[in-house]
C-alpha positions as a printed Julia matrix, in Angstrom:
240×3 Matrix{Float64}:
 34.09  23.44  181.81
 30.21  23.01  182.22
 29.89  22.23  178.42
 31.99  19.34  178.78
 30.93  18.25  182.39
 29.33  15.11  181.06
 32.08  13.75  179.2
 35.11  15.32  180.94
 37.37  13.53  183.4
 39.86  15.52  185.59
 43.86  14.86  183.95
 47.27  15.6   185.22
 49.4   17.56  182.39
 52.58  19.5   182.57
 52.1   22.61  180.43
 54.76  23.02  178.33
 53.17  25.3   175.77
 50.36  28.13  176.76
 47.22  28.39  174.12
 49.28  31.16  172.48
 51.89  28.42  171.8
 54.45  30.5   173.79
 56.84  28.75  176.86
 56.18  28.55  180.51
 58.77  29.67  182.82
 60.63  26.89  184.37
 59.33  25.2   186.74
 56.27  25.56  185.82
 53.59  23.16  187.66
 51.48  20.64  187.44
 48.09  21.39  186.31
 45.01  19.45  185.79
 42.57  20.43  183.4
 39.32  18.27  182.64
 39.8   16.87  179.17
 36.91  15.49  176.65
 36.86  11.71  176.74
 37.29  10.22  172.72
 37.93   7.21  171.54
 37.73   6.39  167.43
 38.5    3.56  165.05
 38.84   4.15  161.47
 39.68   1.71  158.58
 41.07   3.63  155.45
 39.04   3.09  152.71
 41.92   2.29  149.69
 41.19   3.58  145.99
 43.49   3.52  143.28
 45.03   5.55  139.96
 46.42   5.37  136.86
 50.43   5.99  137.56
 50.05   7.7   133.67
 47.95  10.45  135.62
 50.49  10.8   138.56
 53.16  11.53  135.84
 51.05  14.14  133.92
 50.32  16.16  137.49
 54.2   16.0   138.01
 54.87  17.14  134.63
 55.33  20.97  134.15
 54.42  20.3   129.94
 51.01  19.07  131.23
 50.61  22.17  133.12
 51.67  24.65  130.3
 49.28  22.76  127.47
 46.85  23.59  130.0
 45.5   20.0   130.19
 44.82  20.36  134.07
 41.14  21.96  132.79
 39.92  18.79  131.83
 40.94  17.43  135.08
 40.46  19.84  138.22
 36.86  20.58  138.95
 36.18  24.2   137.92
 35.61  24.97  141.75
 39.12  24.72  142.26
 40.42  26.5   139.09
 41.31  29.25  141.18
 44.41  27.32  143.07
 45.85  26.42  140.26
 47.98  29.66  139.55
 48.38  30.19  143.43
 49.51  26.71  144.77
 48.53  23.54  142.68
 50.43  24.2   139.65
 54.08  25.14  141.64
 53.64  22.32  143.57
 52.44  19.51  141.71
 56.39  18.35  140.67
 55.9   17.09  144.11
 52.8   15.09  143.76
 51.15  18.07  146.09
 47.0   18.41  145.99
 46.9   15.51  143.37
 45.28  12.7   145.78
 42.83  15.55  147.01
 41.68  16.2   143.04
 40.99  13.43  142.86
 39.1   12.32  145.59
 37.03  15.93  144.98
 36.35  14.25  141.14
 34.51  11.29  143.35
 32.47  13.62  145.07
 31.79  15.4   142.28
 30.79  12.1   140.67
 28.25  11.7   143.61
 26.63  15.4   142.68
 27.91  16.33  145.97
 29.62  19.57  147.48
 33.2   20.07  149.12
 35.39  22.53  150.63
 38.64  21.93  150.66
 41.92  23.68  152.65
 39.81  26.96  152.99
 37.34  26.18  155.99
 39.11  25.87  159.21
 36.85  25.63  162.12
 38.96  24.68  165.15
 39.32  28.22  165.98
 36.81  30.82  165.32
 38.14  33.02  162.42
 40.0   36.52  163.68
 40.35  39.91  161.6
 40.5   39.62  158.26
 39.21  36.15  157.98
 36.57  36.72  160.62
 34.91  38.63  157.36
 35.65  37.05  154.54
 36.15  32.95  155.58
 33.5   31.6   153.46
 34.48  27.99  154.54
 33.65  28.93  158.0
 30.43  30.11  156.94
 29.81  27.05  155.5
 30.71  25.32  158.92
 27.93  27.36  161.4
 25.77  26.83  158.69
 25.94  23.28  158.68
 25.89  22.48  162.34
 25.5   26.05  164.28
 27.07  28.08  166.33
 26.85  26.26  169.29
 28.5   23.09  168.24
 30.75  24.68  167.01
 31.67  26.84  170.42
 31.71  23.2   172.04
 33.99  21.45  169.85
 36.54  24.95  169.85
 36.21  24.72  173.46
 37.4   21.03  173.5
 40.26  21.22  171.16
 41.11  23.79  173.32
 41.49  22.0   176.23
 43.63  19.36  174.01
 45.41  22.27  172.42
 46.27  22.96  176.01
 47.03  19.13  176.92
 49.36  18.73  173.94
 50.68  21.52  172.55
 49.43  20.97  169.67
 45.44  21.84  167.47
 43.96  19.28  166.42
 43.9   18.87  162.69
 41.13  19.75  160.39
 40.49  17.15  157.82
 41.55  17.96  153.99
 37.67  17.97  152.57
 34.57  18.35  154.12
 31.67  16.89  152.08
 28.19  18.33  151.64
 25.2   18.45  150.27
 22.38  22.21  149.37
 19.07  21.07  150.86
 17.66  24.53  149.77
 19.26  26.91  150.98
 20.42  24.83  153.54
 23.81  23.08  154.18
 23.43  19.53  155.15
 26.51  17.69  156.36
 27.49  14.48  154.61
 31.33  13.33  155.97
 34.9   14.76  156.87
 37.86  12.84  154.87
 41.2   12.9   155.43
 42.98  12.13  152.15
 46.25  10.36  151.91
 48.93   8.72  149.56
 52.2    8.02  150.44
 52.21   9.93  154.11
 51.26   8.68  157.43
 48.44   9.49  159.72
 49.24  11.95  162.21
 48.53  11.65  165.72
 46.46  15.31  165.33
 44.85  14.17  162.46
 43.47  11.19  163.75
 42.42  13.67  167.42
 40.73  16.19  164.9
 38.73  13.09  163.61
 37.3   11.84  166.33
 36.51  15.86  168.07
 34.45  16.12  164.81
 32.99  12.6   165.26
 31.91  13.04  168.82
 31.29  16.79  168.96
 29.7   17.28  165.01
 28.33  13.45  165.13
 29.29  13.55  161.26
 30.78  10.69  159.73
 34.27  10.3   159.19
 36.8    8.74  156.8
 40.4    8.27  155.98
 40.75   7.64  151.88
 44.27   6.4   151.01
 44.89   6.66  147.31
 47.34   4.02  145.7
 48.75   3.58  142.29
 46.8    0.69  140.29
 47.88  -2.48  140.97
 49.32  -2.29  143.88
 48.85  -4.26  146.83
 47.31  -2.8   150.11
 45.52  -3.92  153.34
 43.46  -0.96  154.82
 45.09   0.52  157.31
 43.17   0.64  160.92
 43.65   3.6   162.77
 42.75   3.82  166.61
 42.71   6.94  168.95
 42.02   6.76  172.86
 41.97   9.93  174.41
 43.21  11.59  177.42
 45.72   8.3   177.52
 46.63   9.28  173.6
 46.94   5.58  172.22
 47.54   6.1   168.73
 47.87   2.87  166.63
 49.59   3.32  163.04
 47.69   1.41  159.83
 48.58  -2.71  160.49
């Protein structure tokens, strides 16, 4: 608890999962558990698409004529016989290309789905987890122990991790990484609750920037959605 001391407050929770994510034993009690304080506001930043491009990703001809080179950054080639290309008939990864083809734009970096950093990596990943690499790199080990420690405790609180953001956006300064913004990229869902808690951990803990894209087809009429988190009370506030 001493790495939170300064922005902890003591806060009654019944347990009802254990870190593991396994059930207490009835009647288990109440325990209180000191909880990082977070508060966030985000308003989604709206861009739009050509619906003609929504229908090609959907459209398994697209994907055989092997059009999709001209259109997924080379980075990300590699998905496209694992995931992208069996799930695009469902409109899957297709906001997330192309919000990577606006930072690509900018001359910036991004991972994307491969970088977890919630947890520290175990086994196999422990090795190999590039991403996470990436992640100690760009803010250091110690950070990083302090924001795992405080999803933790929320983990704990909740039952539930908080989420890590679809891209994280950066920048080589040398050899080094340098940090630019977390984005959580969306089209027709909704903003989850632990999406909105893994925001404002990274926020607080990271001190990056943050940002919630919402992609829309052309033409179509939006006002960005506002999205406010108060934690331990847990207001959440859907997109008005």
């Amino acid at each position: 608890m001493a790495l939170l001391a300064d922005n902890a407050i003591p806060y009654e929770f019944l347990f009802n999962l254990t870190q593991a994510g396994r059930c207490r034993p009835p009647g288990a009690k109440l325990t209180s558990v000191d909880v990082h304080r977070l508060s966030i506001e985000v308003i989604e930043r709206v861009l739009e698409y050509a619906p003609e491009t929504y229908a090609e990703w959907r459209d398994p001809d697209w994907w055989e004529a092997e059009a999709w080179r001209d259109f997924i950054p080379r980075s990300e080639w590699h998905r496209v016989l694992t995931h992208m290309k069996n799930q695009a008939i469902g409109g899957y990864h297709f906001v997330e290309v192309m919000y990577m083809r606006v930072v690509e734009a900018e001359g910036l970096n991004w991972e994307y789905e491969s970088y977890d950093f919630f947890e520290p990596p175990t086994g196999r990943a422990a090795r190999s987890d590039s991403g996470y690499a990436k992640m100690v790199a760009a803010f250091g080990e110690k950070k990083l122990a302090r924001l795992q420690e405080a999803a933790g405790r929320y983990r704990l609180a909740y039952g539930d991790l908080a989420a890590t953001p679809d891209i994280f956006v950066y920048r080589h300064d040398g050899a080094e990484v340098a940090p630019v913004r977390f984005v959580e990229v969306k089209h027709k869902d909704a903003m989850r609750q632990r999406q909105l808690l893994g925001l404002a951990l990274i926020q607080d803990i990271l001190e990056s920037p943050v940002e919630v894209v919402r992609f829309v087809s052309a033409g179509t009429r939006r006002v960005p959605g506002t999205y406010r988190g108060d934690w331990p009370r847990g207001g959440f506030i859907r997109p008005v």
